[in-house]
C-alpha positions as CSV (number, residue, x, y, z in Angstrom):
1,X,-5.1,-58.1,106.8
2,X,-4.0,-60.8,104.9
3,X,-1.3,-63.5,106.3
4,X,0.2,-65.7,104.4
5,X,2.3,-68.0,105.2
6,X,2.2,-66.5,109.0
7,X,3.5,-62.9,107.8
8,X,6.5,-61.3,107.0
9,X,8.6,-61.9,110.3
10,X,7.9,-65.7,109.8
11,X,8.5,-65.5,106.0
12,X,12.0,-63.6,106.3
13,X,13.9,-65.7,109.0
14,X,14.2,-69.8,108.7
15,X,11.5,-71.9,108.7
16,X,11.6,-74.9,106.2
17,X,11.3,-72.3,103.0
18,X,13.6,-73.2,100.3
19,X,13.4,-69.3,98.3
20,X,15.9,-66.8,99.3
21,X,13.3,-63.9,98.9
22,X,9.7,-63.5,98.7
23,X,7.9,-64.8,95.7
24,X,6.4,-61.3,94.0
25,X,2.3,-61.8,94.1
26,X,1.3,-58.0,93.7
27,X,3.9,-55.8,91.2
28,X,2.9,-55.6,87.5
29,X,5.0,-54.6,84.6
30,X,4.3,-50.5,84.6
31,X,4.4,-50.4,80.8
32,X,3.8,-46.8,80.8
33,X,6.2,-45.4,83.6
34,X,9.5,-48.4,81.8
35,X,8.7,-46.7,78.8
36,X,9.7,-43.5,79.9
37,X,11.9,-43.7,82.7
38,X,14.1,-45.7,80.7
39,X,14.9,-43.0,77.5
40,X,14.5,-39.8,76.4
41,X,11.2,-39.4,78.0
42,X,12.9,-39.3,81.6
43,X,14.1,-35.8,82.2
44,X,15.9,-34.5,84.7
45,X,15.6,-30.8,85.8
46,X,17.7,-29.1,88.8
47,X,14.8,-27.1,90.3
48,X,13.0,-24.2,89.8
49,X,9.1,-23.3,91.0
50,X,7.4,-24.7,88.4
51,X,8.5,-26.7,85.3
52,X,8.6,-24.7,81.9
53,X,10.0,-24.1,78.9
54,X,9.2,-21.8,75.7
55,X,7.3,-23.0,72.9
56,X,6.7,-21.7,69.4
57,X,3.0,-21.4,68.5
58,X,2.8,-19.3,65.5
59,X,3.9,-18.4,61.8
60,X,5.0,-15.0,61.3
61,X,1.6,-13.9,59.3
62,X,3.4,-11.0,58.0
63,X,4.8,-12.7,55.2
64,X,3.4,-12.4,51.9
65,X,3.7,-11.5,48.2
66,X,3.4,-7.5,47.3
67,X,4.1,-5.9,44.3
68,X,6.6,-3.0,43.3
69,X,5.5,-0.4,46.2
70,X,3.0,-1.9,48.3
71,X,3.1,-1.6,51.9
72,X,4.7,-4.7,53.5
73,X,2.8,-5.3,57.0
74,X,5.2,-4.4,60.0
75,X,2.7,-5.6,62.7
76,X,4.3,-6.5,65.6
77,X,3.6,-11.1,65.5
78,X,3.6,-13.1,68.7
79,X,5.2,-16.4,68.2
80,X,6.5,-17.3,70.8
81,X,5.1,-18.8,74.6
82,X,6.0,-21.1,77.1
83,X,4.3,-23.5,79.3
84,X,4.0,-24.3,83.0
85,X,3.6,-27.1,85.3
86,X,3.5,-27.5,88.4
87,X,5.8,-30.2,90.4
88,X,3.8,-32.6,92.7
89,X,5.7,-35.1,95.2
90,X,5.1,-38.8,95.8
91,X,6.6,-40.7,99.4
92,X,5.8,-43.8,101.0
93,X,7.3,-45.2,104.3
94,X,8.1,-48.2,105.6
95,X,9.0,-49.0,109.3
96,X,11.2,-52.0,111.3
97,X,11.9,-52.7,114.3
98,X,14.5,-53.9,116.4
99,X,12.9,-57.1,117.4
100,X,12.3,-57.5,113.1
101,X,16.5,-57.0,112.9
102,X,17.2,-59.1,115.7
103,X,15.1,-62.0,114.6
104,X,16.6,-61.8,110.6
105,X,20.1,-62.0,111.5
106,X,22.9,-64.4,111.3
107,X,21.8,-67.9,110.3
108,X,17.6,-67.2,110.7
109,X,17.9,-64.8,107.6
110,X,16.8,-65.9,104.3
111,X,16.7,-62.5,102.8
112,X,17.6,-59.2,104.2
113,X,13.9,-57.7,105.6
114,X,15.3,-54.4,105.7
115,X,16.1,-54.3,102.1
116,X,13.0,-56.3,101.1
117,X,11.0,-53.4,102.6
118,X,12.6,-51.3,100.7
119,X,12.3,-52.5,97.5
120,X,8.6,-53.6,97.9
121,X,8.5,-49.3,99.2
122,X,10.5,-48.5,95.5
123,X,8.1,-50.7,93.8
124,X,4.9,-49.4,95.7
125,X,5.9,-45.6,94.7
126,X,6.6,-47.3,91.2
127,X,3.1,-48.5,90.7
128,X,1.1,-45.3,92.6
129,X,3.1,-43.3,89.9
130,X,2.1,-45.5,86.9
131,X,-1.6,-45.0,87.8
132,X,-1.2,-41.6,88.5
133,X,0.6,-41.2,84.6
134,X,-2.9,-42.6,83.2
135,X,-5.3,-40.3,85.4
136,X,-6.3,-37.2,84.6
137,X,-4.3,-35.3,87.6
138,X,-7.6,-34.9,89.4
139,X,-6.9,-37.2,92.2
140,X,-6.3,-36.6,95.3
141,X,-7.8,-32.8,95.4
142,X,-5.2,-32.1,92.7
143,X,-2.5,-33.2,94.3
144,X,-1.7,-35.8,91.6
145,X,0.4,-35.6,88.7
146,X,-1.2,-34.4,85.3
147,X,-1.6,-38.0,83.7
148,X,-2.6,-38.9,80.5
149,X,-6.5,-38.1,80.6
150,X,-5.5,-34.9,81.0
151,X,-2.4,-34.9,78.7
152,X,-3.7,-36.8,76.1
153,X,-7.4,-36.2,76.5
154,X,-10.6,-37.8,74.9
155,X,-12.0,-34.0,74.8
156,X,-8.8,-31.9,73.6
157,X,-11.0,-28.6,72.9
158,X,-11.5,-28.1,76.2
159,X,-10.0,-28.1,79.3
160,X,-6.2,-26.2,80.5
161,X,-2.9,-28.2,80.3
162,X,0.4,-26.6,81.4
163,X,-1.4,-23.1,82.0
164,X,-2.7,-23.1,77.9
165,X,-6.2,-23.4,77.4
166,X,-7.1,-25.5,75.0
167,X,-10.5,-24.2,73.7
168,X,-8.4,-20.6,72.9
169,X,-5.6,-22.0,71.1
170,X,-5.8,-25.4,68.7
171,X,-1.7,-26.1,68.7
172,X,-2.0,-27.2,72.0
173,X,-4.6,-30.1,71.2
174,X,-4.0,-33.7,71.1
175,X,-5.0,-35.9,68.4
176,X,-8.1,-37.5,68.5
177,X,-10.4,-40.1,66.8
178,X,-13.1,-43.4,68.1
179,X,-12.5,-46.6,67.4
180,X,-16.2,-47.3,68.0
181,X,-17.2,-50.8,65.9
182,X,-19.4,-50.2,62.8
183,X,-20.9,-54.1,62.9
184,X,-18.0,-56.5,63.9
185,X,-16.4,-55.9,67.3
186,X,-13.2,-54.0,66.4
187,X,-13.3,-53.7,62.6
188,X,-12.8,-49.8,62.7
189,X,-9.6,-50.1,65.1
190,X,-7.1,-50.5,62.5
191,X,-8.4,-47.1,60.5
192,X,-8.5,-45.3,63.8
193,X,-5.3,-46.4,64.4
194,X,-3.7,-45.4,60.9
195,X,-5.6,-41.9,61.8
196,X,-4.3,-41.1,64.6
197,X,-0.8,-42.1,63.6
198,X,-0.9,-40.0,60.7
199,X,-2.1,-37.4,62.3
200,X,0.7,-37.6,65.5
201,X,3.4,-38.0,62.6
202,X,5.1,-35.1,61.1
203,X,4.0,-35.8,57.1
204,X,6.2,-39.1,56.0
205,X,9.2,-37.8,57.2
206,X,11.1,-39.3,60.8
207,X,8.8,-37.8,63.3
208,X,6.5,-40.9,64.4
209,X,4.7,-41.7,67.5
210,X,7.5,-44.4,68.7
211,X,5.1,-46.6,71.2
212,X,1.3,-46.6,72.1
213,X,0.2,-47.9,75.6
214,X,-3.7,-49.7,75.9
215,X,-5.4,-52.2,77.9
216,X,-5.2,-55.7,77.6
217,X,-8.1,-56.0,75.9
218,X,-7.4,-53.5,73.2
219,X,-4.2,-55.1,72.8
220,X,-5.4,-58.6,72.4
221,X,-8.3,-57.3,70.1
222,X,-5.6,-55.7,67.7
223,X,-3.4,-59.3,67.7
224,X,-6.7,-60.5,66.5
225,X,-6.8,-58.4,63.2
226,X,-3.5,-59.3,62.3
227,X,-3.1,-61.7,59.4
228,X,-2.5,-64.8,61.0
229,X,1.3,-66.2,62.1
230,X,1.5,-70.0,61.9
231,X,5.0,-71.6,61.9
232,X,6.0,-75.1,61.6
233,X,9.6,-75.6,62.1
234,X,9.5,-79.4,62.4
235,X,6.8,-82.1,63.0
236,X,7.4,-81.7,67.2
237,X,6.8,-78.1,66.9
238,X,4.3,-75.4,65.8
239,X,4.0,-71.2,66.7
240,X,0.0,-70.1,66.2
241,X,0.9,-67.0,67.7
242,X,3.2,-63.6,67.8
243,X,5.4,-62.7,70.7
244,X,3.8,-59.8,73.1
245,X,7.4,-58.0,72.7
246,X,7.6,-57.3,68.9
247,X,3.6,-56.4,68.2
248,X,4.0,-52.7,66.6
249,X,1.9,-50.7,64.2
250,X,3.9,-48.8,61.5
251,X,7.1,-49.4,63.8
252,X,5.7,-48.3,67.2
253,X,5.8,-50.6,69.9
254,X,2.0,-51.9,71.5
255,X,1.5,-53.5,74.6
256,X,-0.9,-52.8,77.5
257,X,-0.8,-51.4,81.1
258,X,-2.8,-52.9,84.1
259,X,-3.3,-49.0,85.0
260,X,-4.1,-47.9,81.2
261,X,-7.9,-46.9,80.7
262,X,-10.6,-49.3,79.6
263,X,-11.3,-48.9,75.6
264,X,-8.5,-46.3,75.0
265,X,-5.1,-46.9,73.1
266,X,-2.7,-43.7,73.2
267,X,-0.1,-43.4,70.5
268,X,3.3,-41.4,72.3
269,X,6.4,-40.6,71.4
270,X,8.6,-39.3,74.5
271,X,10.3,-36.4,72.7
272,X,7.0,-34.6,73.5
273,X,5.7,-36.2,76.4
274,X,7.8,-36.4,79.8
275,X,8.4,-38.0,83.1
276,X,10.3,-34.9,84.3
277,X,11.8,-35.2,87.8
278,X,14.2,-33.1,90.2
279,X,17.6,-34.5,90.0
280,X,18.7,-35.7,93.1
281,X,14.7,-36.1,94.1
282,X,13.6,-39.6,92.5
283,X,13.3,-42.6,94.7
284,X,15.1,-40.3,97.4
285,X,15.2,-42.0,100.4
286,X,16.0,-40.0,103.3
287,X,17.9,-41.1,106.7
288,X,15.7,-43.6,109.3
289,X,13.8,-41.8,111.9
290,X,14.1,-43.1,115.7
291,X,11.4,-42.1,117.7
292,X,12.6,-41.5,121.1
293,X,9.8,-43.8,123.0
294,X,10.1,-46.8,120.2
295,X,12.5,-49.3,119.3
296,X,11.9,-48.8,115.5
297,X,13.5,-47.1,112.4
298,X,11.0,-45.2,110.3
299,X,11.9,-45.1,106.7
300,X,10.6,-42.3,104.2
301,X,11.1,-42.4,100.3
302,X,10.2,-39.4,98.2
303,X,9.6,-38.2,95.0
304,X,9.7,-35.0,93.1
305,X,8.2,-35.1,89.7
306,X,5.4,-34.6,86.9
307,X,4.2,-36.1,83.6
308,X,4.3,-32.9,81.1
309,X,3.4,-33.2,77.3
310,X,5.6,-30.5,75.5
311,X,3.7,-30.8,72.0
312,X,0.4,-32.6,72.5
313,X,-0.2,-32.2,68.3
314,X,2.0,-34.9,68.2
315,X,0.3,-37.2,71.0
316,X,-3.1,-39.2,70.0
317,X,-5.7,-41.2,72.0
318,X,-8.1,-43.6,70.0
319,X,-11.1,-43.4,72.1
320,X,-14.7,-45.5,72.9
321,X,-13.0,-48.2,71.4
322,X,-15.5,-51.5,70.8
């Protein structure tokens, strides 16, 4: 195991270090998981076996034009469904003991271990769960959430997502198009991307995919086929470049995910697709554990949740990007 810096008991009491808390080496900015945890897309549910909700598949193919005294069909239409998913739980642990306490307190501490475990606990479940939301839900003997390989998948005719099957029944496929190069690395991306927008939209109206998550490379690749931004505001100073934060296509926010998968860019919009969680069950941390024959607190942080897509017509992945 790695020890830098002499560990963690060294690191957290005083010994010539001038930081008040660890430097961060490991967590990256879960793209994915901020996007919705922090809006619409984070739903909270009180319980229940499995997570569902109804749906509205059909038209009513009764409906017609007759004439005078024709016979008006009064076939009984199904139109309506529902969905289900199943909830899957995350926890992590953490454990300190009492010599760790002892040795952080009064003047020795430079930050509080017990909390620093914590958070670096919060932010481990954090990051399992963003990898999780761009896996297919295989993992882990199916123990894993449904992510978005499954959700938003590169083969939408086939396969079952929230008890549907998707080879019987086409308004519960995702959108789906490849961004595969014709001669110039990337010079179909832009009209995959225009594709599959169009096709997550609702017509021209307000119903748009909001963000789309990719790789760095993707992302990088699609900065490259912008026209070029090159400001001078005075002799001393020049921008060649856009900010990372306000890259969009058609208004929907881009930027990448260390978890997202290699050569795929998903379009989303979290009206249809869902971090849904028990209330009272994210990030839950339940009381320390003392074993009787230890002098340690064991520490256990769970998580009750799944990543649902409600209408994956209006989700898209550009695939076998190049």
């Amino acid at each position: 195991m790695p020890d830098p810096n002499r560990g963690q008991r060294i690191a957290s009491t005083w010994e010539a270090v001038v930081k008040t808390k660890p430097e961060d080496q490991i967590h990256d900015d879960y793209w994915l998981l901020n996007q919705l945890s922090s809006g619409e897309g984070f739903l909270g549910k009180s319980g229940g076996r499995i997570i569902s909700s109804p749906i509205e598949y059909a038209l009513n193919t009764t409906v017609g034009s007759y004439s005078d005294t024709d016979t008006i069909s009064t076939t009984r239409v199904d139109v309506f469904d529902r969905y289900e998913y199943n909830w899957k739980e995350y926890a992590g642990t953490y454990t300190i003991s009492d010599l760790e306490k002892d040795m952080n307190d009064g003047e020795g501490q430079v930050f509080d271990l017990d909390r620093g475990k914590l958070e670096n606990l919060r932010m481990s479940l954090r990051g399992d769960i963003n990898v999780d939301m761009h896996a297919d839900g295989t993992g882990n003997t199916g123990k894993d959430m449904d992510g978005l390989g499954n959700l938003v998948a590169t083969a939408p005719t086939t396969g079952t997502v929230g008890g549907i099957n998707r080879a019987n029944f086409t308004f519960w496929r995702n959108q789906q198009t490849a961004g595969t190069n014709s001669s110039a690395a990337f010079d179909n991306l832009r009209a995959a991307m225009r594709s599959i927008y169009n096709l997550c939209s609702n017509g021209v109206g307000n119903d748009h995919p909001s963000f789309a998550v990719t790789t760095r490379t993707v992302f990088e690749a699609y900065e490259g086929l912008l026209i070029a931004n090159e400001r001078f505001t005075s002799k001393a100073e020049g921008d060649g470049g856009f900010k990372n934060e306000v890259l969009k296509f058609k208004g929907a926010k881009i930027s990448y995910d260390p978890d997202a998968t290699a050569a795929e860019l998903r379009f989303l919009n979290p009206k249809y697709l869902k971090l849904v969680y028990k209330t009272g069950a994210w990030m839950k941390m339940r009381p320390a554990i003392n074993p009787a024959n230890q002098t340690i607190d064991i520490v256990l942080v769970r998580t009750m949740c799944n990543l649902i897509a409600t209408s994956p017509r209006r989700l898209g992945a550009v695939t076998a990007i190049t």
